[in-house]
CHARMM internal coordinates of N, CA and C (Angstrom, degrees):
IC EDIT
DIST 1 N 1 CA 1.4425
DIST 1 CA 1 C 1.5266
ANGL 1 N 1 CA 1 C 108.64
DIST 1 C 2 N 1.2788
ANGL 1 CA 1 C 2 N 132.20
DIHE 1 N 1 CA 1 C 2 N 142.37
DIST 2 N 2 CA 1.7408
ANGL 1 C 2 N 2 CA 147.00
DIHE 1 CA 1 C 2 N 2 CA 178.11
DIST 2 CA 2 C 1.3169
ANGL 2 N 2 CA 2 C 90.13
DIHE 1 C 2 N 2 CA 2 C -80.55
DIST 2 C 3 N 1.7038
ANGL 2 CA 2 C 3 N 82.66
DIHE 2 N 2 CA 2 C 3 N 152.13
DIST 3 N 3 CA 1.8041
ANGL 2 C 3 N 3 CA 85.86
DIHE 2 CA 2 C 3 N 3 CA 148.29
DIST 3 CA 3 C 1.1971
ANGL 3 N 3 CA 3 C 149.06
DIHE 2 C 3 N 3 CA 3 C -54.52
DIST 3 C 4 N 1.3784
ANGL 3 CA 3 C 4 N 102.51
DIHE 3 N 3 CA 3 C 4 N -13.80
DIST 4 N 4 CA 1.7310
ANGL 3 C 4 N 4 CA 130.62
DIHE 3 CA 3 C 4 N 4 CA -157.61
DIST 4 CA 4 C 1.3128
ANGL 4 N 4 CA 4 C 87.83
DIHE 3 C 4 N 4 CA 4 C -69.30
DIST 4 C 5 N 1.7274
ANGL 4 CA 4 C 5 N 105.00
DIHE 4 N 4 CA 4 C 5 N -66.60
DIST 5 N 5 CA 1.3260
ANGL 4 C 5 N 5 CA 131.90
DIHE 4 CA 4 C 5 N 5 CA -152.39
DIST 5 CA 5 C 1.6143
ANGL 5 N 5 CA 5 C 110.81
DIHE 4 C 5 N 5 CA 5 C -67.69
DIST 5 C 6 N 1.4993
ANGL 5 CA 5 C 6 N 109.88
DIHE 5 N 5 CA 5 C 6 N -49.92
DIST 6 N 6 CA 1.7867
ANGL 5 C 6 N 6 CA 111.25
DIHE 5 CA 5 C 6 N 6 CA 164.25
DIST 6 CA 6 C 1.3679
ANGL 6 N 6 CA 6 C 119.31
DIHE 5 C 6 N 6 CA 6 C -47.70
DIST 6 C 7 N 1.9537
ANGL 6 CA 6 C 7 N 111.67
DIHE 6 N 6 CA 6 C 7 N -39.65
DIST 7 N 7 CA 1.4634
ANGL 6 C 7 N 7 CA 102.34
DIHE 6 CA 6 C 7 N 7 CA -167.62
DIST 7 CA 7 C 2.2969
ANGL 7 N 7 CA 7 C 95.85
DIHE 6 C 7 N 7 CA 7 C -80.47
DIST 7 C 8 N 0.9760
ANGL 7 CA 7 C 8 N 112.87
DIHE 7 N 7 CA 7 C 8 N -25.17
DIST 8 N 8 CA 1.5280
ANGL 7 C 8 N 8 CA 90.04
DIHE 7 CA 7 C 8 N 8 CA -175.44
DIST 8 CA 8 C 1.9078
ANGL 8 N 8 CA 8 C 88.21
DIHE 7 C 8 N 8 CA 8 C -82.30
DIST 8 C 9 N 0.7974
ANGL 8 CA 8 C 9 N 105.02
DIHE 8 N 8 CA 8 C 9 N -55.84
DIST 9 N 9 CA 2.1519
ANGL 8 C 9 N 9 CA 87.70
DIHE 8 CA 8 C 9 N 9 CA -177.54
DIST 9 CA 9 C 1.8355
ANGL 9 N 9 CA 9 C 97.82
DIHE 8 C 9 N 9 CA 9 C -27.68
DIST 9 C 10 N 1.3168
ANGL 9 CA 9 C 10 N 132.37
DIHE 9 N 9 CA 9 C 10 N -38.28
DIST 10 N 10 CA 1.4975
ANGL 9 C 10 N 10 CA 123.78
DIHE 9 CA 9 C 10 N 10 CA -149.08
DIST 10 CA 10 C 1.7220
ANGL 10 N 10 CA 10 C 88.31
DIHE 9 C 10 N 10 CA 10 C -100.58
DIST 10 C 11 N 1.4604
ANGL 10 CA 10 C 11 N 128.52
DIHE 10 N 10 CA 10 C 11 N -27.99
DIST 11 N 11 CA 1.4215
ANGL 10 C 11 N 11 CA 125.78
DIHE 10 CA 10 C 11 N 11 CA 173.67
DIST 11 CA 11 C 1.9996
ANGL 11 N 11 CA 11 C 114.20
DIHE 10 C 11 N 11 CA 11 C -70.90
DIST 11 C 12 N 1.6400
ANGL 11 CA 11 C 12 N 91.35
DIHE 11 N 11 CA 11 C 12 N -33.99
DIST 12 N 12 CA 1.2731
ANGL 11 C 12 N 12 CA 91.09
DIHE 11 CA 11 C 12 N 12 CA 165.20
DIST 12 CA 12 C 1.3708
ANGL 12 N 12 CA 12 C 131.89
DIHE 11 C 12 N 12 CA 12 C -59.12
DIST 12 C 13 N 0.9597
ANGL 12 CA 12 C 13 N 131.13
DIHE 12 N 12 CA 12 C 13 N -20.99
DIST 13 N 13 CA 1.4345
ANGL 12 C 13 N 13 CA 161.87
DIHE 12 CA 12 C 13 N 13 CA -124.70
DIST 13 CA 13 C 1.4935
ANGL 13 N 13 CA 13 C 105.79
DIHE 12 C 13 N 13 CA 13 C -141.08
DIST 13 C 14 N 1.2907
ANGL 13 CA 13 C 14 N 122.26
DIHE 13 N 13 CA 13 C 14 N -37.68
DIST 14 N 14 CA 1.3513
ANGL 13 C 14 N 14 CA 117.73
DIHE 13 CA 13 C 14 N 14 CA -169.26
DIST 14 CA 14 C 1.5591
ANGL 14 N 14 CA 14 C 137.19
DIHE 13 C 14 N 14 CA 14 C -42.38
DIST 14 C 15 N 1.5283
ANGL 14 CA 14 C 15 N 110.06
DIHE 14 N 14 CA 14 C 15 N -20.75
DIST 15 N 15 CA 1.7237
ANGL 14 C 15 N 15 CA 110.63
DIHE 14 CA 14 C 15 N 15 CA -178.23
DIST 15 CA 15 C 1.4507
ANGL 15 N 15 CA 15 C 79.80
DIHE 14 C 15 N 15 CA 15 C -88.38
DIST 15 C 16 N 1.1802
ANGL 15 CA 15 C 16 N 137.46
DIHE 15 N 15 CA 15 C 16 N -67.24
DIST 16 N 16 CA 1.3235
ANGL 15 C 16 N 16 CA 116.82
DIHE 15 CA 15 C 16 N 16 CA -148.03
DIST 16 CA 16 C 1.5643
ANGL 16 N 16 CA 16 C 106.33
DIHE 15 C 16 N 16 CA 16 C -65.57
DIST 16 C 17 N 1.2079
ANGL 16 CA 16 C 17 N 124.56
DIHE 16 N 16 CA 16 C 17 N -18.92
DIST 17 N 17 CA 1.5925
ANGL 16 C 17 N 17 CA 105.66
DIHE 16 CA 16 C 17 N 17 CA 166.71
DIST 17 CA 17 C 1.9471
ANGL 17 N 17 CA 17 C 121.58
DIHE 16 C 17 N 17 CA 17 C -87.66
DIST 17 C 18 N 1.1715
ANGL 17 CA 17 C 18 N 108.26
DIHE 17 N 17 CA 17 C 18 N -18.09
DIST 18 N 18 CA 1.2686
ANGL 17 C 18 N 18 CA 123.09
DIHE 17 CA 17 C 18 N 18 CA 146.86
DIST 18 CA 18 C 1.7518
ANGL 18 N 18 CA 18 C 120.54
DIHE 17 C 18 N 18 CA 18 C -32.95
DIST 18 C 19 N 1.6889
ANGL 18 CA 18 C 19 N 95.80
DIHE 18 N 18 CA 18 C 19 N -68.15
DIST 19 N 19 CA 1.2400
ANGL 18 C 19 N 19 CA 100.14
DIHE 18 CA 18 C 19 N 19 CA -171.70
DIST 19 CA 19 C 1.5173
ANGL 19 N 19 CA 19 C 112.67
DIHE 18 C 19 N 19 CA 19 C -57.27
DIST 19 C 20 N 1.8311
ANGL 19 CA 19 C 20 N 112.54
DIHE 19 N 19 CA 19 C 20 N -50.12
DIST 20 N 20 CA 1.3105
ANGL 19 C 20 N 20 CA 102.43
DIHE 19 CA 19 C 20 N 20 CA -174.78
DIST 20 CA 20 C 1.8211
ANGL 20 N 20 CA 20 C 112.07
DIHE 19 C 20 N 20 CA 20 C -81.22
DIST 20 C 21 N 1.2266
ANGL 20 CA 20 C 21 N 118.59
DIHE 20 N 20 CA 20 C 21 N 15.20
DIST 21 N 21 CA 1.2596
ANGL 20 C 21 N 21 CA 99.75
DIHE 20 CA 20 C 21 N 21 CA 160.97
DIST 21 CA 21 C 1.6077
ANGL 21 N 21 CA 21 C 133.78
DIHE 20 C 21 N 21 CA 21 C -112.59
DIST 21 C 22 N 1.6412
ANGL 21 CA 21 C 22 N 95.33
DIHE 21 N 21 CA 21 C 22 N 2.43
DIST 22 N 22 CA 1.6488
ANGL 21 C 22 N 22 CA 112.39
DIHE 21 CA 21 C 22 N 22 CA 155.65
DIST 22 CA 22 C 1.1762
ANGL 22 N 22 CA 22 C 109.91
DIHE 21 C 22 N 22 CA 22 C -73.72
DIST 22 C 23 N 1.5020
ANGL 22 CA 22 C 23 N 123.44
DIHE 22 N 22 CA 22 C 23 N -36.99
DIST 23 N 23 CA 1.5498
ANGL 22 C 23 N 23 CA 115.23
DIHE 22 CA 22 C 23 N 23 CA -167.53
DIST 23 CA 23 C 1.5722
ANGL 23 N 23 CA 23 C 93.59
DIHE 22 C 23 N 23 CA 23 C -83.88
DIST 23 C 24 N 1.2911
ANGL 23 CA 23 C 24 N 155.70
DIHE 23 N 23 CA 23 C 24 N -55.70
DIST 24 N 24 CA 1.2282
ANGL 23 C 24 N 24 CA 129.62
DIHE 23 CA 23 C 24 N 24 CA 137.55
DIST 24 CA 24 C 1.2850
ANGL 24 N 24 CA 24 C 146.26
DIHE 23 C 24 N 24 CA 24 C 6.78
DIST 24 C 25 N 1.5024
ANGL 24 CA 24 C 25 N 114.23
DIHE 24 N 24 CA 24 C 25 N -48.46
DIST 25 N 25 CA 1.3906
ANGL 24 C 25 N 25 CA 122.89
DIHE 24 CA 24 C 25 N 25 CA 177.54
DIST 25 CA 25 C 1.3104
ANGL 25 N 25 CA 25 C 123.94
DIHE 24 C 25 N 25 CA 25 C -82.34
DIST 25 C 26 N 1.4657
ANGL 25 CA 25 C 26 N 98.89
DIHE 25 N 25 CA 25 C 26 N -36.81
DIST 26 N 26 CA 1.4592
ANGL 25 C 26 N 26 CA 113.86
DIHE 25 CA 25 C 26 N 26 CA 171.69
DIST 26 CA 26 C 1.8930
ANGL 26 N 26 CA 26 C 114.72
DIHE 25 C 26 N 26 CA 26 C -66.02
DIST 26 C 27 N 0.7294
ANGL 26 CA 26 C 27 N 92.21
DIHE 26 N 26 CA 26 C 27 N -30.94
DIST 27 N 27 CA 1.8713
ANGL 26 C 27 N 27 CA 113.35
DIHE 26 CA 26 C 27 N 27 CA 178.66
DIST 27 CA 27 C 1.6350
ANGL 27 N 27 CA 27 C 95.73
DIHE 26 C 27 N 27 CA 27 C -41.99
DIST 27 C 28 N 1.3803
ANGL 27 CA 27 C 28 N 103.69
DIHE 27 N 27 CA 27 C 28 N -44.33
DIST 28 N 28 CA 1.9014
ANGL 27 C 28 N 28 CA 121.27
DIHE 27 CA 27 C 28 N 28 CA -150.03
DIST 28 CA 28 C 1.3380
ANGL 28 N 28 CA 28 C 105.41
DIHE 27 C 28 N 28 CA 28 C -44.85
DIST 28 C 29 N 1.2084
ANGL 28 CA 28 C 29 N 138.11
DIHE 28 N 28 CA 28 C 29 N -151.93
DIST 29 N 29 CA 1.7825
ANGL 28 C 29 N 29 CA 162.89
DIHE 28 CA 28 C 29 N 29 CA 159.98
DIST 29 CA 29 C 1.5128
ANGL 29 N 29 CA 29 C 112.10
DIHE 28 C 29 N 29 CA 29 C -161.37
DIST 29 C 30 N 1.2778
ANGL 29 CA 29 C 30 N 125.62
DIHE 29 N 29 CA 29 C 30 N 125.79
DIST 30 N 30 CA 1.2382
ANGL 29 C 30 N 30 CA 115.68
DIHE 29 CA 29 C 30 N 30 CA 157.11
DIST 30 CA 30 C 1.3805
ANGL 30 N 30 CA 30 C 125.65
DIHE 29 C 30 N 30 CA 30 C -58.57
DIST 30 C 31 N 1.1984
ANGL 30 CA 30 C 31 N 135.96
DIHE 30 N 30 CA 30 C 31 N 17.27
DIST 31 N 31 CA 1.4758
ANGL 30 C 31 N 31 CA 129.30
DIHE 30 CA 30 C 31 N 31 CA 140.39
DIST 31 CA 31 C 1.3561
ANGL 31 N 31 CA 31 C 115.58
DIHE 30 C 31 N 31 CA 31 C -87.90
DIST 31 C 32 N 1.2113
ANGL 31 CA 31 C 32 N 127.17
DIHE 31 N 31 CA 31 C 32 N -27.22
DIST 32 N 32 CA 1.5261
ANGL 31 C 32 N 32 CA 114.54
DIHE 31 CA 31 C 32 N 32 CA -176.29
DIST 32 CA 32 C 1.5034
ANGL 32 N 32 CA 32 C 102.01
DIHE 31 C 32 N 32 CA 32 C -80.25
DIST 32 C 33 N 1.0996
ANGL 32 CA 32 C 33 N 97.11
DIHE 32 N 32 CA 32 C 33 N -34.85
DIST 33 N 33 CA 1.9328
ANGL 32 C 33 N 33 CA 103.55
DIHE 32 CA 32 C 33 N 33 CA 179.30
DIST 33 CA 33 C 1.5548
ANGL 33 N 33 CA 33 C 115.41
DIHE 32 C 33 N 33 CA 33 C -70.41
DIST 33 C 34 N 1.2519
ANGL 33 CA 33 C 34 N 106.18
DIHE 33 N 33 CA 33 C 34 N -10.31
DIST 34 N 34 CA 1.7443
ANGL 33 C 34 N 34 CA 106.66
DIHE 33 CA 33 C 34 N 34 CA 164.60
DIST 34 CA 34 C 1.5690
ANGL 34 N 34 CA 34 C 121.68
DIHE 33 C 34 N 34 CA 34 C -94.68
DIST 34 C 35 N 1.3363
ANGL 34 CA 34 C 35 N 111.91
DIHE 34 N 34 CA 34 C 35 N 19.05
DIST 35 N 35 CA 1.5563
ANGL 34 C 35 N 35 CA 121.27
DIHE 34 CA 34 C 35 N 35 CA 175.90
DIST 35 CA 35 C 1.7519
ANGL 35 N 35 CA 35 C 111.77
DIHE 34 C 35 N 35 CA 35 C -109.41
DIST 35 C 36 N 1.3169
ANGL 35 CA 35 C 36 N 125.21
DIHE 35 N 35 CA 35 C 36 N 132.12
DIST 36 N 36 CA 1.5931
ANGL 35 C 36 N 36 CA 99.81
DIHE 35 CA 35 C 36 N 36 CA 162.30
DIST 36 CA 36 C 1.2956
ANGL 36 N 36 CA 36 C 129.27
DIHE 35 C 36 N 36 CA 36 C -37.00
DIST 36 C 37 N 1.5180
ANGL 36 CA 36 C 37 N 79.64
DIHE 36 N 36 CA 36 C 37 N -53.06
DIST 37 N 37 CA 1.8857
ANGL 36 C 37 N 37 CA 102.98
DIHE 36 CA 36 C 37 N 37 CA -178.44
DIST 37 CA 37 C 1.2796
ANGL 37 N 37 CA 37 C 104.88
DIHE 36 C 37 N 37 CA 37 C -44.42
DIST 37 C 38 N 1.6567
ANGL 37 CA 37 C 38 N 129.44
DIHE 37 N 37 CA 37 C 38 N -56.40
DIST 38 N 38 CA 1.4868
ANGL 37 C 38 N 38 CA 129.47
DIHE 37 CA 37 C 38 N 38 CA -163.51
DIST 38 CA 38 C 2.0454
ANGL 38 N 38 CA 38 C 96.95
DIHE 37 C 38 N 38 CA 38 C -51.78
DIST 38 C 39 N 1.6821
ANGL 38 CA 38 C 39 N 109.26
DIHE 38 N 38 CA 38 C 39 N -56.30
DIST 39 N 39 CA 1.2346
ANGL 38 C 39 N 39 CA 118.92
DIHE 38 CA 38 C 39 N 39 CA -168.69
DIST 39 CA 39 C 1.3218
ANGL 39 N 39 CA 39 C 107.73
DIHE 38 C 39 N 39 CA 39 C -21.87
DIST 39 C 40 N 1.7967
ANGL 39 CA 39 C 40 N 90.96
DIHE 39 N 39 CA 39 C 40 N -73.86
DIST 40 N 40 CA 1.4666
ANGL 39 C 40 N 40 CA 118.53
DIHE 39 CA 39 C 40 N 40 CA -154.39
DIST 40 CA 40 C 1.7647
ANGL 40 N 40 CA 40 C 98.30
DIHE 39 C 40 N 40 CA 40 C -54.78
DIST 40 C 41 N 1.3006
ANGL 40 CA 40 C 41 N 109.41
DIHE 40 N 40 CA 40 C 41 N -49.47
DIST 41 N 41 CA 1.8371
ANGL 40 C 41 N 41 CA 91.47
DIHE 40 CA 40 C 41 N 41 CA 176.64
DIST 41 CA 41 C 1.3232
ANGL 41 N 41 CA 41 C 115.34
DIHE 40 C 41 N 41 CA 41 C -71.55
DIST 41 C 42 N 1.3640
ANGL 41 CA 41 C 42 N 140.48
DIHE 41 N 41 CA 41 C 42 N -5.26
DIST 42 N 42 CA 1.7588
ANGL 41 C 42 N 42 CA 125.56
DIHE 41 CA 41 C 42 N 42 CA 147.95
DIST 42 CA 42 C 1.1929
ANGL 42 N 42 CA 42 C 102.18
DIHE 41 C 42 N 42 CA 42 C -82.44
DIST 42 C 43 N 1.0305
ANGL 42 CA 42 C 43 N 126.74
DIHE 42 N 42 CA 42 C 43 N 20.69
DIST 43 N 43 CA 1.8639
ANGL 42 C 43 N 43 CA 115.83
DIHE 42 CA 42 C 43 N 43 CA 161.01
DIST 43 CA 43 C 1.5096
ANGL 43 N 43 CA 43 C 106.68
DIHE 42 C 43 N 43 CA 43 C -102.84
DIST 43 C 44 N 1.3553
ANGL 43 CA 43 C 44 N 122.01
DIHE 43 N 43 CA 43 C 44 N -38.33
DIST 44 N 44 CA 1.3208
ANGL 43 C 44 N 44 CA 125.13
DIHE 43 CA 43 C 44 N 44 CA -164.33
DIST 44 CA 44 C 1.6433
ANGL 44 N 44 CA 44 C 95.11
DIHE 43 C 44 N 44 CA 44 C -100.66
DIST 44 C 45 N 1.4350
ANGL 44 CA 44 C 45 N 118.84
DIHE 44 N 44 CA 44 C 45 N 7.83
DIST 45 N 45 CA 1.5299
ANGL 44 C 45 N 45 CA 114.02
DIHE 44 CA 44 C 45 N 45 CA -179.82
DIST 45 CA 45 C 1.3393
ANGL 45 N 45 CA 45 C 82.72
DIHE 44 C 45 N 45 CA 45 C -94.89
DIST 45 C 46 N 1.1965
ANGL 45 CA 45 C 46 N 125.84
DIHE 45 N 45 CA 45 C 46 N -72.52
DIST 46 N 46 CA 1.7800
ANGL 45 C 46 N 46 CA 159.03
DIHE 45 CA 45 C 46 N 46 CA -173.82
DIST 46 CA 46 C 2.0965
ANGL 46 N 46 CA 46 C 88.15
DIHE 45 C 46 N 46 CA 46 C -23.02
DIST 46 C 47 N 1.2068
ANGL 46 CA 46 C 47 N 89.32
DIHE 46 N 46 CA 46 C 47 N -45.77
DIST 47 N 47 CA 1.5713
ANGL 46 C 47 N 47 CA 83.39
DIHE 46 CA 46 C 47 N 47 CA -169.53
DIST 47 CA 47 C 1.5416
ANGL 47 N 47 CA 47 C 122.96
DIHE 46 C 47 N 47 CA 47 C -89.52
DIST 47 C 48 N 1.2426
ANGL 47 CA 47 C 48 N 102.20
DIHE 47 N 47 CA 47 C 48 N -20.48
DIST 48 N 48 CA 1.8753
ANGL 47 C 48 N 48 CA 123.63
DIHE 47 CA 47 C 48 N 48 CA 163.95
DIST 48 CA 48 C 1.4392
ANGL 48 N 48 CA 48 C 110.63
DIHE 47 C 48 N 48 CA 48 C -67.29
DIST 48 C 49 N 1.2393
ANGL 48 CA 48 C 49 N 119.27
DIHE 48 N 48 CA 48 C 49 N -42.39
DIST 49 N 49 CA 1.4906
ANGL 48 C 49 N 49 CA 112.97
DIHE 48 CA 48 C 49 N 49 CA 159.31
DIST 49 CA 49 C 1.5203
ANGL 49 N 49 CA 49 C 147.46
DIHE 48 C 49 N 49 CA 49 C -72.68
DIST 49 C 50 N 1.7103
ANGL 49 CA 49 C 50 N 96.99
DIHE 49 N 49 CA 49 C 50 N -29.69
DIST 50 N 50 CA 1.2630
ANGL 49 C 50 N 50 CA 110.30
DIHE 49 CA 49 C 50 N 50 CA 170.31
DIST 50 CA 50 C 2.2282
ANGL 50 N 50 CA 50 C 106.20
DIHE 49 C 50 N 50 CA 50 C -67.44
DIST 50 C 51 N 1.5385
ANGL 50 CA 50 C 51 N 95.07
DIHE 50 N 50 CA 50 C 51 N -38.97
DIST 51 N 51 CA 1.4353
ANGL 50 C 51 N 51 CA 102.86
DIHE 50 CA 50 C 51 N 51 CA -178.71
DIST 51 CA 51 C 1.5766
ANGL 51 N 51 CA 51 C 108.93
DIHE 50 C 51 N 51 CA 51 C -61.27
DIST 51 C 52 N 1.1327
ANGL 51 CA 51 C 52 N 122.27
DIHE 51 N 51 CA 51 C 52 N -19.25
DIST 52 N 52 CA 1.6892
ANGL 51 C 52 N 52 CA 123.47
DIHE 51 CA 51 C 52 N 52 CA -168.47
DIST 52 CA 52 C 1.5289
ANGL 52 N 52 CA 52 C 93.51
DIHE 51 C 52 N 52 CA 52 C -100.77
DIST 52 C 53 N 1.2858
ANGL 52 CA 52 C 53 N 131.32
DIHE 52 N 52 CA 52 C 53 N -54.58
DIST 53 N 53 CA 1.4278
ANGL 52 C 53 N 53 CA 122.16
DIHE 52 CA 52 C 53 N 53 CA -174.64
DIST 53 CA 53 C 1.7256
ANGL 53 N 53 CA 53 C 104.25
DIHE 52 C 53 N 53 CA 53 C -65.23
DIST 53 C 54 N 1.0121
ANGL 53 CA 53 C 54 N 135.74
DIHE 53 N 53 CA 53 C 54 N -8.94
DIST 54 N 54 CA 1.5196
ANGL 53 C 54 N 54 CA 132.28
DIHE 53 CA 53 C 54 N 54 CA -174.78
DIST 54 CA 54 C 1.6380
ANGL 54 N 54 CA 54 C 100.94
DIHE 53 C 54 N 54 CA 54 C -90.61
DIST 54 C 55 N 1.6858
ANGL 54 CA 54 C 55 N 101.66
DIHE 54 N 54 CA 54 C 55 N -47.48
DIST 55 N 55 CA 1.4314
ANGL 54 C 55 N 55 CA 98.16
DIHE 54 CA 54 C 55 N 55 CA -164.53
DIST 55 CA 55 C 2.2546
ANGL 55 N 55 CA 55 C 112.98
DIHE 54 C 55 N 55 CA 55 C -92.91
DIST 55 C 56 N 1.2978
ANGL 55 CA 55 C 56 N 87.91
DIHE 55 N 55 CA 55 C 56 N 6.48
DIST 56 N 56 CA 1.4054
ANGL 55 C 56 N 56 CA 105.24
DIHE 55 CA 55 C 56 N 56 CA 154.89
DIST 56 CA 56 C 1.3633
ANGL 56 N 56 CA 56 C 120.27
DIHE 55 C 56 N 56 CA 56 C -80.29
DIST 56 C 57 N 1.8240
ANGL 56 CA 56 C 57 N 116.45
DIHE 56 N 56 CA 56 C 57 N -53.62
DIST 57 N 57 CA 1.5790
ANGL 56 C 57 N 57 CA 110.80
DIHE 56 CA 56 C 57 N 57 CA 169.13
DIST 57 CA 57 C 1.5406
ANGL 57 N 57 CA 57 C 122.68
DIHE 56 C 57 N 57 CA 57 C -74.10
DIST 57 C 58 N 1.6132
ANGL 57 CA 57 C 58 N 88.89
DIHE 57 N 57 CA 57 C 58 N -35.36
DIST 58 N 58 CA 1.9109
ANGL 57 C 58 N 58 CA 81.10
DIHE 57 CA 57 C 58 N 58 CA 179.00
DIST 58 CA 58 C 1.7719
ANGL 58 N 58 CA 58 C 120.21
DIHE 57 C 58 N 58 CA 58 C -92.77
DIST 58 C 59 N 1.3812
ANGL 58 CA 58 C 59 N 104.31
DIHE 58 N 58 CA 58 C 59 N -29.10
DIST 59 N 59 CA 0.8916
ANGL 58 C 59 N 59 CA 93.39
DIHE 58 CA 58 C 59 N 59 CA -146.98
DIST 59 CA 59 C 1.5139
ANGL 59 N 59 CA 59 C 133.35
DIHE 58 C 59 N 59 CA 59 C 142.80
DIST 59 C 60 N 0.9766
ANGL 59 CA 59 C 60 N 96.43
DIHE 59 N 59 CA 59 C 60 N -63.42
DIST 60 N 60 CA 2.2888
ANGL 59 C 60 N 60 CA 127.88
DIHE 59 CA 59 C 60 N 60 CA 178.22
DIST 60 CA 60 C 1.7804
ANGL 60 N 60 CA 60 C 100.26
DIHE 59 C 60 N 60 CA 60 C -123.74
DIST 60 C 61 N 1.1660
ANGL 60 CA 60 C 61 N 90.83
DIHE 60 N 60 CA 60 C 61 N 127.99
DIST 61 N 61 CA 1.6912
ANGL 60 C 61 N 61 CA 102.32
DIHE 60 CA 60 C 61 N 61 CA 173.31
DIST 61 CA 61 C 1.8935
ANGL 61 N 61 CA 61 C 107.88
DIHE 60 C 61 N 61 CA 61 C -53.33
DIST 61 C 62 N 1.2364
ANGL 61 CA 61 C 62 N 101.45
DIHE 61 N 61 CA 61 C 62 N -20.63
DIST 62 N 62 CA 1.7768
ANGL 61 C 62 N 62 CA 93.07
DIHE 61 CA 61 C 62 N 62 CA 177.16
DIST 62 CA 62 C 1.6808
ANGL 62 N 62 CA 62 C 125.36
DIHE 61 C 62 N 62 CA 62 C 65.49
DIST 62 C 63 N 1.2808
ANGL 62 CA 62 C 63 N 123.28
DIHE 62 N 62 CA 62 C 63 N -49.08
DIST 63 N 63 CA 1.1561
ANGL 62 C 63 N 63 CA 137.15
DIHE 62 CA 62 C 63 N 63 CA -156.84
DIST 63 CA 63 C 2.0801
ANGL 63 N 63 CA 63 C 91.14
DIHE 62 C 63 N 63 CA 63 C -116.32
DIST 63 C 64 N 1.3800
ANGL 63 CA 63 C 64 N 90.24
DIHE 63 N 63 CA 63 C 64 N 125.54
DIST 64 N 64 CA 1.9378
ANGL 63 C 64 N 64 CA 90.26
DIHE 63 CA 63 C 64 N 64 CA -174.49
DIST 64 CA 64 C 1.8433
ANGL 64 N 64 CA 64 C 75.85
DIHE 63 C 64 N 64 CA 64 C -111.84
DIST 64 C 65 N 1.5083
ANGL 64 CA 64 C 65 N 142.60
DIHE 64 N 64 CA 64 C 65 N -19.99
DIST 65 N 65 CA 1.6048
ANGL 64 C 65 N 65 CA 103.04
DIHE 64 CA 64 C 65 N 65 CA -167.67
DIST 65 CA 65 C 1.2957
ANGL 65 N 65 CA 65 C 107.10
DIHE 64 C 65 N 65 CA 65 C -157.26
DIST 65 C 66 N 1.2273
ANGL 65 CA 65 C 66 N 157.18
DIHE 65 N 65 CA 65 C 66 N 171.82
DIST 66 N 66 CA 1.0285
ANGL 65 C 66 N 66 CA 137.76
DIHE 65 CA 65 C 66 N 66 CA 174.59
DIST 66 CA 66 C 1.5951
ANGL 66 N 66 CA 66 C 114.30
DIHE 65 C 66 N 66 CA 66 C -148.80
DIST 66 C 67 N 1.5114
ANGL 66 CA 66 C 67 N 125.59
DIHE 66 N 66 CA 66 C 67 N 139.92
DIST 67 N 67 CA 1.5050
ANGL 66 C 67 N 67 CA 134.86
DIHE 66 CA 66 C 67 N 67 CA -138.14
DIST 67 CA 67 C 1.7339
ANGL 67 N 67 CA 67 C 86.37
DIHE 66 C 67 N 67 CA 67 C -116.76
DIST 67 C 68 N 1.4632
ANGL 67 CA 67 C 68 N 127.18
DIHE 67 N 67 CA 67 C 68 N 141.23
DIST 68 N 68 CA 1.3515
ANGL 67 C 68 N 68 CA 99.53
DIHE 67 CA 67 C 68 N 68 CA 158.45
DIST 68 CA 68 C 1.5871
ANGL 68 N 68 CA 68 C 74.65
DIHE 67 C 68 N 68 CA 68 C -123.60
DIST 68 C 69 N 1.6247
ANGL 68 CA 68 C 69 N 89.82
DIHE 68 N 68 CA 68 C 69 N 147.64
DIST 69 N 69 CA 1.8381
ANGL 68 C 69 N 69 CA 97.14
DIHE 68 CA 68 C 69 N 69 CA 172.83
DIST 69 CA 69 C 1.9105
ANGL 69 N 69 CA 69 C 108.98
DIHE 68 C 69 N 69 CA 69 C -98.04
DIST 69 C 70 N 1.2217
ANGL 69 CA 69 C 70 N 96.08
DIHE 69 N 69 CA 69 C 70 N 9.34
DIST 70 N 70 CA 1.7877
ANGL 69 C 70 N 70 CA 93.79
DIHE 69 CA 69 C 70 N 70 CA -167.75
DIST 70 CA 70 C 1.7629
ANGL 70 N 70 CA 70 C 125.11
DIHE 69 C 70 N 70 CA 70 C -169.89
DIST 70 C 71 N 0.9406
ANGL 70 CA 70 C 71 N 108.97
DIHE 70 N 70 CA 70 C 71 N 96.17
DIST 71 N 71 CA 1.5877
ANGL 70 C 71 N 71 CA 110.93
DIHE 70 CA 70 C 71 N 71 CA -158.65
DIST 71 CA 71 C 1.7965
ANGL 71 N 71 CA 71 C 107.45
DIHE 70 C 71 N 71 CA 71 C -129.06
DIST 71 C 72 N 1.3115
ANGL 71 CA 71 C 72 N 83.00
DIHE 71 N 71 CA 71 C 72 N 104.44
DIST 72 N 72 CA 1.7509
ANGL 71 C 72 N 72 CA 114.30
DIHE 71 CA 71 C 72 N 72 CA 176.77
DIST 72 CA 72 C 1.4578
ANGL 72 N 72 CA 72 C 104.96
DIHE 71 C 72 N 72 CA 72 C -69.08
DIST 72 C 73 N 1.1767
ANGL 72 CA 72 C 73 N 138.41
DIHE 72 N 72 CA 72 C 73 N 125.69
DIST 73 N 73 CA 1.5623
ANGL 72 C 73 N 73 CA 128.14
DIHE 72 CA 72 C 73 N 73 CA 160.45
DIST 73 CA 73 C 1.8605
ANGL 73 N 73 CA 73 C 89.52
DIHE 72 C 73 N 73 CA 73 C -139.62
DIST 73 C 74 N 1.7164
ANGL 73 CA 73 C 74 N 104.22
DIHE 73 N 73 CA 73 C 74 N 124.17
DIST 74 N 74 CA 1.5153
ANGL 73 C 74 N 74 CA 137.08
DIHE 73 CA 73 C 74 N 74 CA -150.53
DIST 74 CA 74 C 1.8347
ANGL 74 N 74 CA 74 C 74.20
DIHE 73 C 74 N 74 CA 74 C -118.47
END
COOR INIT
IC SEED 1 N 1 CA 1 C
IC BUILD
């Protein structure tokens, strides 16, 4: 599979990885979210889920990493 082809499989896909990564986010605390350490494990959670909802619709987890460019904690 291309990149082309993984990134529309992952656009196809997008509410349901949406959904489980609000219900994820919301999970959080602003103390764990004030550690790298806290980050880096909602990054590698963030990405264990996106990998399970992909390889539930497709098949192949699709997604090897995931970038956040911007993270609000209210």
């Amino acid at each position: 599979m291309t990149g082309t082809e993984a990134a529309a499989a992952v656009k196809a896909n997008d509410p349901l990885i949406r959904n489980q990564l609000v219900a994820l986010f919301t999970q959080q605390t602003s103390e764990a979210m004030s550690t790298v350490e806290g980050k880096q494990k909602l990054r590698q959670e963030a990405l264990k889920q996106t990998q399970q909802v992909m390889n539930d619709e497709t098949g192949k987890p699709m997604v090897e990493d995931l970038l956040f460019n911007n993270l609000i904690i209210q």
